[in-house]
C-alpha positions in Angstrom: 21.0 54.7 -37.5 21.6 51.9 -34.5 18.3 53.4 -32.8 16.4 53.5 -36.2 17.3 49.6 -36.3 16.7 48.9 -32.9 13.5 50.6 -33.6 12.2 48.4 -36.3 13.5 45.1 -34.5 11.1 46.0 -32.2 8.2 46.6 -34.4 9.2 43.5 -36.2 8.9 41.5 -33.1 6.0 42.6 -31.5 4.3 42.2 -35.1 5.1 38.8 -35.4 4.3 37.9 -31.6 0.9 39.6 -32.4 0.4 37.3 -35.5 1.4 34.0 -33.5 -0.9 34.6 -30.8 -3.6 35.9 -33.5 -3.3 32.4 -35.0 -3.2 30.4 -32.2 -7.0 32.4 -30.9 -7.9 31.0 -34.2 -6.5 27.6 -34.1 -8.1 27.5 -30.5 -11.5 26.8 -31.1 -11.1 23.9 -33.3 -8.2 22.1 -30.7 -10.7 22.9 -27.7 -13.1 21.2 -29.3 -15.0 17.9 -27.0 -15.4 14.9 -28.9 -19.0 13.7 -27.0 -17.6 11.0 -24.6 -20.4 8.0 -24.4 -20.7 5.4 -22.0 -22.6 2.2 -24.0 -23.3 -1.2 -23.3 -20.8 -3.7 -25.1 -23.3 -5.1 -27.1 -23.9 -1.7 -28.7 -20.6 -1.9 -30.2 -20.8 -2.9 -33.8 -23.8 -0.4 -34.2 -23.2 2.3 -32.3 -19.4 2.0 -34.1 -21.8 2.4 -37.2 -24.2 5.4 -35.8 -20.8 7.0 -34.6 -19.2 7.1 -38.0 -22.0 8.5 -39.6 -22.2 11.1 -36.9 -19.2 12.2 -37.6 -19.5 12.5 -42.0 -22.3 14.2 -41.4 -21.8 16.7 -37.9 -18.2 16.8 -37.9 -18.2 16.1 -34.9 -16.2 13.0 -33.0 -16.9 10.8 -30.4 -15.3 9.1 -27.6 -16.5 5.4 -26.5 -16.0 3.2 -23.6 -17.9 0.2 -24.2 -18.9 -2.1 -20.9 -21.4 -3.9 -18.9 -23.7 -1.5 -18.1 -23.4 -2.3 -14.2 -19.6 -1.3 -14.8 -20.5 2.3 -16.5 -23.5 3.0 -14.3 -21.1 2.6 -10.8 -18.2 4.6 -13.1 -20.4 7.6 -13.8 -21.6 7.5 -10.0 -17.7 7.7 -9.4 -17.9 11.1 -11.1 -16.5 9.4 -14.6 -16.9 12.1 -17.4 -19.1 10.9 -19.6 -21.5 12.8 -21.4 -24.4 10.4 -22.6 -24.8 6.6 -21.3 -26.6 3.7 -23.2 -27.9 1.2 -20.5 -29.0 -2.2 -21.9 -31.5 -2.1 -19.3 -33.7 -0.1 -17.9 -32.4 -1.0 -14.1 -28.9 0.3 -13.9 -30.4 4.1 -16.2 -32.3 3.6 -13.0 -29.7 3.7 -10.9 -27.8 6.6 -11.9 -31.4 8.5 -12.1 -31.7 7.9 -8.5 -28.5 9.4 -7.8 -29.4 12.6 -9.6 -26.6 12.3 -11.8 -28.9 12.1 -15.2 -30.3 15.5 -17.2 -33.8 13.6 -16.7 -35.7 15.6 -19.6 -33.0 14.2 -22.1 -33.7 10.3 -21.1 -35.6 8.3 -23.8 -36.1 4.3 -24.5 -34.2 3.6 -27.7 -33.8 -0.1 -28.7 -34.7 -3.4 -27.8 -33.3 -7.2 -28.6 -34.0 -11.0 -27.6 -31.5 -13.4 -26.0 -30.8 -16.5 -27.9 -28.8 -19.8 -27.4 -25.6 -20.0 -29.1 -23.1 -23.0 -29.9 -19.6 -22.9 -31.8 -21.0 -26.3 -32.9 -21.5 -25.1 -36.7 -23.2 -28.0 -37.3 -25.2 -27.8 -33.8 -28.9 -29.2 -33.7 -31.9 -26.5 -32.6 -33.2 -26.2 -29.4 -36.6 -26.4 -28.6 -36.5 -23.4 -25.5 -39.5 -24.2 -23.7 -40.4 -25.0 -20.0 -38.5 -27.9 -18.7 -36.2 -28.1 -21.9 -32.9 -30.1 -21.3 -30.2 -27.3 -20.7 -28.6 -30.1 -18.3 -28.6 -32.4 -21.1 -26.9 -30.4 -23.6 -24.1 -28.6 -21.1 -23.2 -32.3 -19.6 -20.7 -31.4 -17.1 -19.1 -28.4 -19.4 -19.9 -24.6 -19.3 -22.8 -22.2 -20.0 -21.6 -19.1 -20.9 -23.7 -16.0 -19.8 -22.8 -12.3 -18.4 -22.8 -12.3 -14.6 -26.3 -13.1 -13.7 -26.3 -10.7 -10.4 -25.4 -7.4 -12.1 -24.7 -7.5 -16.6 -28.1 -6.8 -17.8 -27.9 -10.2 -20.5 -26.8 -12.1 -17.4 -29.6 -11.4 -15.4 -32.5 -11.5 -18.9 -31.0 -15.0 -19.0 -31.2 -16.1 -15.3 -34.9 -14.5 -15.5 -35.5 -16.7 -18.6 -34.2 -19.9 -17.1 -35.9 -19.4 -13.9 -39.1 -18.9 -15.8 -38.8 -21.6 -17.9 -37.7 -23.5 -14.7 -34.5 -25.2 -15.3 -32.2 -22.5 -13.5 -31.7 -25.2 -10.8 -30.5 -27.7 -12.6 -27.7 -25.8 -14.8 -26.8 -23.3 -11.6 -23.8 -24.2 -11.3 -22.5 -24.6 -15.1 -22.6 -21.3 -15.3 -19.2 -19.2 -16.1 -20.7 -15.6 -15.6 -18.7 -13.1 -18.0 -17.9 -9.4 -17.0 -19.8 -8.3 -19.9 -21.7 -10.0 -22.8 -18.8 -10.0 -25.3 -17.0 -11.6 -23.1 -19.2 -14.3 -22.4 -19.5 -14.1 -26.4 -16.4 -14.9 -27.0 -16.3 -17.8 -24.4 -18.6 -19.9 -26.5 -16.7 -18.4 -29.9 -13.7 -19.7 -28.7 -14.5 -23.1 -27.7 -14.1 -22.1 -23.9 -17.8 -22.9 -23.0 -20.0 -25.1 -25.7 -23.4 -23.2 -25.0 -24.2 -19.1 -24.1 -26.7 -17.0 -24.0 -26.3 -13.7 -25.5 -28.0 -10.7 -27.4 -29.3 -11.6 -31.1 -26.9 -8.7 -31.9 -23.9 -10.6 -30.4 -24.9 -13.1 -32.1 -24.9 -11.7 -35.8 -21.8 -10.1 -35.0 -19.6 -13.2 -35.0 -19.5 -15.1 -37.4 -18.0 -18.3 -35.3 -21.2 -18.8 -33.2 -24.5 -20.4 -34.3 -27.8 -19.4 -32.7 -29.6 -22.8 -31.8 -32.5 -21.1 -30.0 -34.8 -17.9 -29.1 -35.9 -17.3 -25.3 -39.6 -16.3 -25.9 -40.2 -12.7 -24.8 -42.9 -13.4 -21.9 -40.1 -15.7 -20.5 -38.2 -12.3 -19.2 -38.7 -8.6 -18.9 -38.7 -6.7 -21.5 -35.2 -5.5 -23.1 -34.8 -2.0 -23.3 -31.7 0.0 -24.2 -32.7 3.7 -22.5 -30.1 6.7 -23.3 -29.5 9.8 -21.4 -27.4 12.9 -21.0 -25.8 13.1 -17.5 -26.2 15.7 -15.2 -22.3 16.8 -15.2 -22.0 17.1 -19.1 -21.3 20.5 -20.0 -20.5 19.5 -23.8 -22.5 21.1 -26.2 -22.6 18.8 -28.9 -24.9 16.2 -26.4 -27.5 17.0 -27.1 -27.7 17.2 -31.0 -25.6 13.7 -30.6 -28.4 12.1 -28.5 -31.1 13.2 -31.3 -28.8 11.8 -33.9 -29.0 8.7 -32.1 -32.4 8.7 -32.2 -33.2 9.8 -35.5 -34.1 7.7 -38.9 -31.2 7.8 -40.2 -29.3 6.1 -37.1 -32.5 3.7 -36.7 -31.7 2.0 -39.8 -28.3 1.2 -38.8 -29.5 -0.1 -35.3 -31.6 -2.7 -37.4 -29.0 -4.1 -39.5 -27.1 -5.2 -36.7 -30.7 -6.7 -35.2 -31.9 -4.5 -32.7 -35.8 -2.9 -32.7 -35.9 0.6 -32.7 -38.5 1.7 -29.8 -40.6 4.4 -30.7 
């Protein structure tokens, strides 16, 4: 009787240790699933927050986001950061990690473009007429022009371009409080910090406590592209079906109600 019961303790236990571990082979596959890790330019936030949300109702899928200047995410990836896609807000720095072989080159594609404006916290602020010679000087007096940092966050150095074009660079040179990204610099001017900024039309429609005073014509600085890619080291599956996502209709209509042009 004692070895018939010590009999089916044993079959009891090795039953229910073969059920645990059947269920946790099951559970497996939906815990070891990636979320799709993206590197994006800040002033992708508010859409791509948008794009990502309906990525997810519609794939399942989830994603993980580090929003920065693109300088920033270009030198993390190089330092072997795992990301799976990056979203440069210029071509320069997609560049970069290109020429370091660290981008899947068949998946890289121009997706978006914008314009740099002029923006006050002055609700009440009169336009700007932004043409060569205009009176930056004038306006900024002895306070400060906001902009991303002119020698590496792609709207920092679209701005500098458009000043040196329209040559009055010189004269507000040294006004300038260069931000480590274009939210930042954003928020500078939102805040009362700087009275004048230059930022993406997209920063601009996304707070409400700045008022755009001026457009930088287009021929008066290269031409803003937003390029994505899949690096070289992403071994998600999900990339690639995220990346068309990105790039489909559906996610194209979301990118231009936050202001940006969809390239095609």
């Amino acid at each position: 009787m004692r070895n018939e019961r010590r009999s089916l303790l044993k079959f009891l236990g090795g039953t229910i240790a073969a059920l645990w571990i059947s269920g946790m082979q099951l559970v497996q596959p939906a815990a070891a699933a990636e979320k799709v890790t993206v590197f994006a330019a800040a002033s992708l936030k508010n859409a791509l927050d948008a794009v990502n949300a309906e990525w997810q109702k519609e794939a399942g899928k989830e994603t993980t986001v580090s929003y920065a200047a693109s300088s920033a995410l270009a030198k993390q990836i190089e330092a072997d950061a795992p990301a799976d896609v990056f979203i440069s807000a210029d071509l320069a720095w997609m560049d970069y990690v290109a020429a370091k072989k660290l981008l899947k080159d068949d998946t890289r594609a121009n997706l978006l473009g914008n314009h740099i404006v002029l923006v006050t916290g002055k609700q009440d602020a009169a336009p700007v007429n932004i043409k060569h010679g205009f009176d930056l000087k004038g306006l900024l007096g002895r306070e400060k022009l906001a902009m991303g940092a002119v020698d590496s966050v792609p709207a920092g150095k679209y701005g500098k371009a458009a000043l040196e074009k329209l040559g009055v660079w010189s004269s507000v040179e040294k006004n300038v409080a260069g931000a480590e990204n274009v939210r930042a610099a954003l928020l500078l001017v939102s805040r009362g910090e700087a009275p004048y900024g230059i930022v993406y039309k997209t920063d601009a429609a996304a707070d409400k406590d700045v008022t755009v005073v001026g457009t930088f014509p287009e021929d008066s600085h290269p031409p803003i592209v937003y390029p994505i890619a899949i690096t070289a080291e992403s071994k998600n599956p999900d990339a690639a079906a995220y990346v068309e996502f990105v790039k489909s209709a559906e996610a194209a209509a979301l990118f231009e109600a936050q202001g940006f042009t969809v390239l095609k």
